[in-house]
C-alpha positions as CSV (number, residue, x, y, z in Angstrom):
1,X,9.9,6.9,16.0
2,X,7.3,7.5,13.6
3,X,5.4,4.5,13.7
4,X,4.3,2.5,16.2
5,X,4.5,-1.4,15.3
6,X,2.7,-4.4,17.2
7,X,2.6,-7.9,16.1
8,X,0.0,-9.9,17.0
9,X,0.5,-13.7,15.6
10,X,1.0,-13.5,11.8
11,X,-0.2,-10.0,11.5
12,X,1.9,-6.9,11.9
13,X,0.3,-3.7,12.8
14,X,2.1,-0.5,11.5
15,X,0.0,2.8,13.2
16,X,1.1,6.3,11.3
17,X,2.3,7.4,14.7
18,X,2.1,11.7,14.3
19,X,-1.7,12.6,15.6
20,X,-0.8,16.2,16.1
21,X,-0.1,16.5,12.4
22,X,-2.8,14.3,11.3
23,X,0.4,11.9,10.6
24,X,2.2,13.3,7.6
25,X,4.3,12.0,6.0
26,X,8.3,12.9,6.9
27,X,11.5,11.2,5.3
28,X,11.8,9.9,8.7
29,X,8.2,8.1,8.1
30,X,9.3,6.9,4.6
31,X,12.3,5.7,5.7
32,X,10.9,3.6,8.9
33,X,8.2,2.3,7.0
34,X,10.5,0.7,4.5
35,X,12.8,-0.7,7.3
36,X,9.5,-1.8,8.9
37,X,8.4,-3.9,5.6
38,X,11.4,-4.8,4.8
39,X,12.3,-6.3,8.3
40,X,8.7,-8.4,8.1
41,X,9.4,-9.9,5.0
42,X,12.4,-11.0,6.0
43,X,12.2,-12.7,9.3
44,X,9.1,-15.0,7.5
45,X,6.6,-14.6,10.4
46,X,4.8,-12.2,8.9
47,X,2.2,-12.9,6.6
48,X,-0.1,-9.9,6.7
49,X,0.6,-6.0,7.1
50,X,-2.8,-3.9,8.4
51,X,-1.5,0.2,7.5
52,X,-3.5,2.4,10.1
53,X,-3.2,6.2,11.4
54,X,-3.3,7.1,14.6
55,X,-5.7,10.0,16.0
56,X,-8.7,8.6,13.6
57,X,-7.1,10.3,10.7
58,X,-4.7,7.6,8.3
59,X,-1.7,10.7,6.5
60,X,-2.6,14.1,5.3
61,X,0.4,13.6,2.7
62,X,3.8,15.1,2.9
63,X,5.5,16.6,5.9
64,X,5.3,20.3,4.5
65,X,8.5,21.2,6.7
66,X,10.6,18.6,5.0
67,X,9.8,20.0,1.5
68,X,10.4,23.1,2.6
69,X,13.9,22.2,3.9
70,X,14.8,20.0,0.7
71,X,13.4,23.3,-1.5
72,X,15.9,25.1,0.2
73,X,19.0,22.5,-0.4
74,X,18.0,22.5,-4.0
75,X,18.2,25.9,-4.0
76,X,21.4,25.9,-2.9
77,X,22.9,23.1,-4.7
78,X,24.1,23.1,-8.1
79,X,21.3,22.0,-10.4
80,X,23.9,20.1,-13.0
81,X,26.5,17.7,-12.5
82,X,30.0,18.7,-13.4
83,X,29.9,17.0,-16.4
84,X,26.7,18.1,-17.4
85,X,24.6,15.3,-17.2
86,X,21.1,16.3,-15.2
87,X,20.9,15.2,-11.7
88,X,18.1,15.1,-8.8
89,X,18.4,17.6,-6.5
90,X,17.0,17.3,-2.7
91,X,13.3,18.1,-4.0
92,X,13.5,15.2,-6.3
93,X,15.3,12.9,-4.4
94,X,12.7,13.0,-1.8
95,X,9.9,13.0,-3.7
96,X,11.7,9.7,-5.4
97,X,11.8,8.2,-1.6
98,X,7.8,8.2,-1.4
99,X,7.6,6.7,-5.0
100,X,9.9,3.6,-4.2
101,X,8.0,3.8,-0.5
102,X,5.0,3.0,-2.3
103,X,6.2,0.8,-5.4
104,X,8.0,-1.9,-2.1
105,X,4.5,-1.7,-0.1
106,X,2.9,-2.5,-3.8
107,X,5.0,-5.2,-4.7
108,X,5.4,-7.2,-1.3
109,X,4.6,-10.9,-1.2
110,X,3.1,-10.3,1.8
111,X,-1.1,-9.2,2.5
112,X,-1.4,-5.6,2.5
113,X,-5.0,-4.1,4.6
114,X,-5.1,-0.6,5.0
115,X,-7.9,1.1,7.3
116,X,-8.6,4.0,6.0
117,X,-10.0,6.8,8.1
118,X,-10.5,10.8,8.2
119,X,-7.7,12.2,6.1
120,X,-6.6,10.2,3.4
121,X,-4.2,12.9,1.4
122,X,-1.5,13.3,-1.3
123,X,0.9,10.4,-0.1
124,X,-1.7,8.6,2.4
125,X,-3.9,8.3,-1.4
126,X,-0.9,6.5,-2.9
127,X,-0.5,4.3,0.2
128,X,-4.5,3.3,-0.1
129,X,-3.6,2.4,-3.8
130,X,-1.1,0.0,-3.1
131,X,-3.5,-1.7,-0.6
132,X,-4.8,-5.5,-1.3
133,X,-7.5,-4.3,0.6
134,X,-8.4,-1.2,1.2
135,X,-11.4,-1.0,4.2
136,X,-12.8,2.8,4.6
137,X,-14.1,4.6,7.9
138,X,-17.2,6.1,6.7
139,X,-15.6,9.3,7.9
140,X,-12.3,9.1,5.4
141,X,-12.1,12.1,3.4
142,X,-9.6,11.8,0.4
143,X,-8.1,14.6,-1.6
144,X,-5.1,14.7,-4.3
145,X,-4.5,18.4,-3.5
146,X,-1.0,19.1,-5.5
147,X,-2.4,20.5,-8.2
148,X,-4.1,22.9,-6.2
149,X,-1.2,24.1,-4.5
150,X,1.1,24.6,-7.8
151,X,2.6,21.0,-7.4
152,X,2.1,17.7,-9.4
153,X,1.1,14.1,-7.9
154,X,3.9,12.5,-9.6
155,X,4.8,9.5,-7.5
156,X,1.3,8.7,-6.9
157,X,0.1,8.7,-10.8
158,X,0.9,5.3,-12.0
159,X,-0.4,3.9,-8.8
160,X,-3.7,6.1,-8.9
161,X,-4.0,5.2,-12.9
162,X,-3.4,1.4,-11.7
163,X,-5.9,1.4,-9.4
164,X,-9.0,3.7,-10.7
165,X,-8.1,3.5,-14.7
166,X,-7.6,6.4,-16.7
167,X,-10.5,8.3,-17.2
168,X,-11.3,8.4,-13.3
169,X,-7.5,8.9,-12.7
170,X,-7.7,12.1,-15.2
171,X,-10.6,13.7,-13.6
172,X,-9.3,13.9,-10.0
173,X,-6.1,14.8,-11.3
174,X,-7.3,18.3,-12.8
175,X,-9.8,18.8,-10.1
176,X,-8.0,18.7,-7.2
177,X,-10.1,15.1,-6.1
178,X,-12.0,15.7,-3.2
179,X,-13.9,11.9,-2.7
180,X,-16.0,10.8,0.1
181,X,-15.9,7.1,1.8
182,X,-19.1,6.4,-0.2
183,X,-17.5,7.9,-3.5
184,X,-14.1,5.8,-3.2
185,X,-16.3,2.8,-2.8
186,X,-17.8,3.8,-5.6
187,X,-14.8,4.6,-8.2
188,X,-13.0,1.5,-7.1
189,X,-10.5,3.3,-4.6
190,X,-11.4,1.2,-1.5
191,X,-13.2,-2.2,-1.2
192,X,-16.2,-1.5,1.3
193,X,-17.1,0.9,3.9
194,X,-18.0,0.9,7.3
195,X,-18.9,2.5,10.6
196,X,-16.3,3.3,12.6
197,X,-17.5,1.3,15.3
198,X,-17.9,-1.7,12.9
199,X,-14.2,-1.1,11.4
200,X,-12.1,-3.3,13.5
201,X,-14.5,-6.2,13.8
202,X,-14.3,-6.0,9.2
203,X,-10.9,-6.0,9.9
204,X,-10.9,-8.8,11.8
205,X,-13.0,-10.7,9.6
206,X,-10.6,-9.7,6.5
207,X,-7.7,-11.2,8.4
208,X,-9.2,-14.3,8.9
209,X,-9.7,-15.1,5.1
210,X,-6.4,-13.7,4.5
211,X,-5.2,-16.1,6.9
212,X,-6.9,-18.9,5.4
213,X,-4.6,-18.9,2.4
214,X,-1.5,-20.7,2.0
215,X,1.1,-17.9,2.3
216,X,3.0,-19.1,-0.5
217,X,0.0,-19.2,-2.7
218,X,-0.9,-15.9,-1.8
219,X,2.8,-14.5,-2.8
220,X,2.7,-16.3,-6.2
221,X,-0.8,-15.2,-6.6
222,X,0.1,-11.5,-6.6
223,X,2.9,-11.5,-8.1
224,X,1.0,-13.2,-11.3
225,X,-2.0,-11.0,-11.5
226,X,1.0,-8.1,-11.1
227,X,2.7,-9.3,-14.2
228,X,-0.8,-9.6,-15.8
229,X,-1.8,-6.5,-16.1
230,X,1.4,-5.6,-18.2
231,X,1.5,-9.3,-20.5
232,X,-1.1,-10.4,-23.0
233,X,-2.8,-13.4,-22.2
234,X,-1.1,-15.6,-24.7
235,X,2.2,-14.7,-23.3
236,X,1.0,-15.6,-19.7
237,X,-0.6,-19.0,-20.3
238,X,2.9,-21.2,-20.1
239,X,4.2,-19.1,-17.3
240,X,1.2,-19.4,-15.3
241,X,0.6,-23.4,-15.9
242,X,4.6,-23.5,-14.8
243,X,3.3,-21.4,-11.5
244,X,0.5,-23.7,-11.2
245,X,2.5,-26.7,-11.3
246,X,4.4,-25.8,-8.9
247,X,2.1,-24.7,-6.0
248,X,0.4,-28.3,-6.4
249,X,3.5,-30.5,-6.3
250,X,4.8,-28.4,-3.6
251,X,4.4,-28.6,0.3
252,X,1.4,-26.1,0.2
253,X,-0.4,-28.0,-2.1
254,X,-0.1,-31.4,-1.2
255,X,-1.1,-30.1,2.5
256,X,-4.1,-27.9,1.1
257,X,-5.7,-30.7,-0.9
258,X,-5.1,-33.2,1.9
259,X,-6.8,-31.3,4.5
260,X,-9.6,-31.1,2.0
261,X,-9.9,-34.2,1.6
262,X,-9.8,-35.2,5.6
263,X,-12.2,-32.6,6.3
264,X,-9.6,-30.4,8.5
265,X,-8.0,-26.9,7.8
266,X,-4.5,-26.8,6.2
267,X,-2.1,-26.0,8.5
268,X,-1.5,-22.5,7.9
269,X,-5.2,-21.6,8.7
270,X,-4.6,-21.9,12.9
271,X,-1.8,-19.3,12.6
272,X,-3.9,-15.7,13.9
């Protein structure tokens, strides 16, 4: 396995698990990963996912042997379909694996932390863009290095142009984007930055907050400010007082403003 997964109340743990190669990313990784969230969102313990490498380094991007081998099955393969019509071949199939890798860690309704440390390359950028929060070591090192080696970022692009806009998006795009910790705080591309002796204990403190939210909440939450960024604000005012409505009349709510009102937590806040 690829990974290695720990639970530890609400919060599962998913650790890039290949140090020797700074944890890049295989199809075996893409594939276990999905299984991974897919499997926590659907057993409803779960309500936060923390993404972490293993060896003090988070993914120095594709798995350069498994590209190699799909290259060569392309290359083998007929490029066209018998009637014609254009098909994928092996290199574009697996490049489409990472996209819809990163699109489910994107739109999951559950919390998404990733720790950020040393490498942070080609697919381990896209992963940080898909992060809720995104917490960098202060030794994390990202690069978009495709262009540099005769390739295009492809799959990461709408993520990268989501997160950082279009004009910062553009400019590490034709430079090859080399950014320090400090620099990605900076742009936008992670949310603070720490020692790495101070990383886990901003991790833990990040987890709690997240865990002070009404699960439910937090689902709807993101999956409005998602559709947001793609809907005028006219269009979203019905649609949003129909979410709203909802959330208060339902079991969430009527807990969340009670315990407010009897000076207690809700109880979703003891769950750790």
């Amino acid at each position: 396995m690829t990974l290695a997964l720990e639970r530890r109340g609400a919060v599962l743990h998913i650790r890039l698990n290949r140090p020797e190669l700074r944890n890049a990313m295989s199809l075996r990784m893409v594939t276990e990963l999905r299984v991974a969230l897919r499997t926590a969102e659907s057993e409803g313990q779960v309500r936060v996912v923390v993404l972490r490498g293993a060896g003090g380094n988070f993914c120095a991007g594709a798995d350069l042997k498994d590209m190699a081998a799909a290259r060569m099955q392309a290359m083998q393969s007929q490029p066209q379909a018998a009637t014609g019509a254009p098909t994928l071949d092996a290199v574009a199939q697996a490049n489409l694996q990472f996209g819809e890798l990163c699109l489910a860690f994107a739109n999951t309704p559950l919390a998404l932390v990733a720790v950020l440390e040393g490498s942070v390359m080609g697919g381990g950028f896209g992963l940080a863009c898909v992060a809720d929060v995104a917490l960098a070591c202060e030794s994390a090192l990202f690069r978009l290095p495709e262009t540099g080696l005769g390739m295009v970022p492809a799959q990461i692009a709408p993520f990268l142009l989501e997160r950082l806009g279009y004009s910062q998006s553009k400019r590490l795009a034709v430079t090859g984007g080399r950014v320090s910790a400090a620099q990605a705080l900076a742009i936008g591309l992670v949310h603070a930055v720490h020692a790495a002796g101070e990383i886990d204990a901003a991790l833990d403190a990040v987890l709690a907050d997240i865990l002070a939210c009404a699960p439910g909440a937090l689902a709807a939450t993101k999956a409005l400010i998602s559709k947001a960024r793609l809907t005028a604000t006219s269009d979203l005012l019905q649609p949003a007082a129909i979410v709203f409505s909802r959330a208060a009349q339902g079991a969430e709510g009527v807990e969340g403003t009670t315990a407010f009102m009897q000076k207690r937590k809700p109880n979703w806040a003891v769950v750790s």
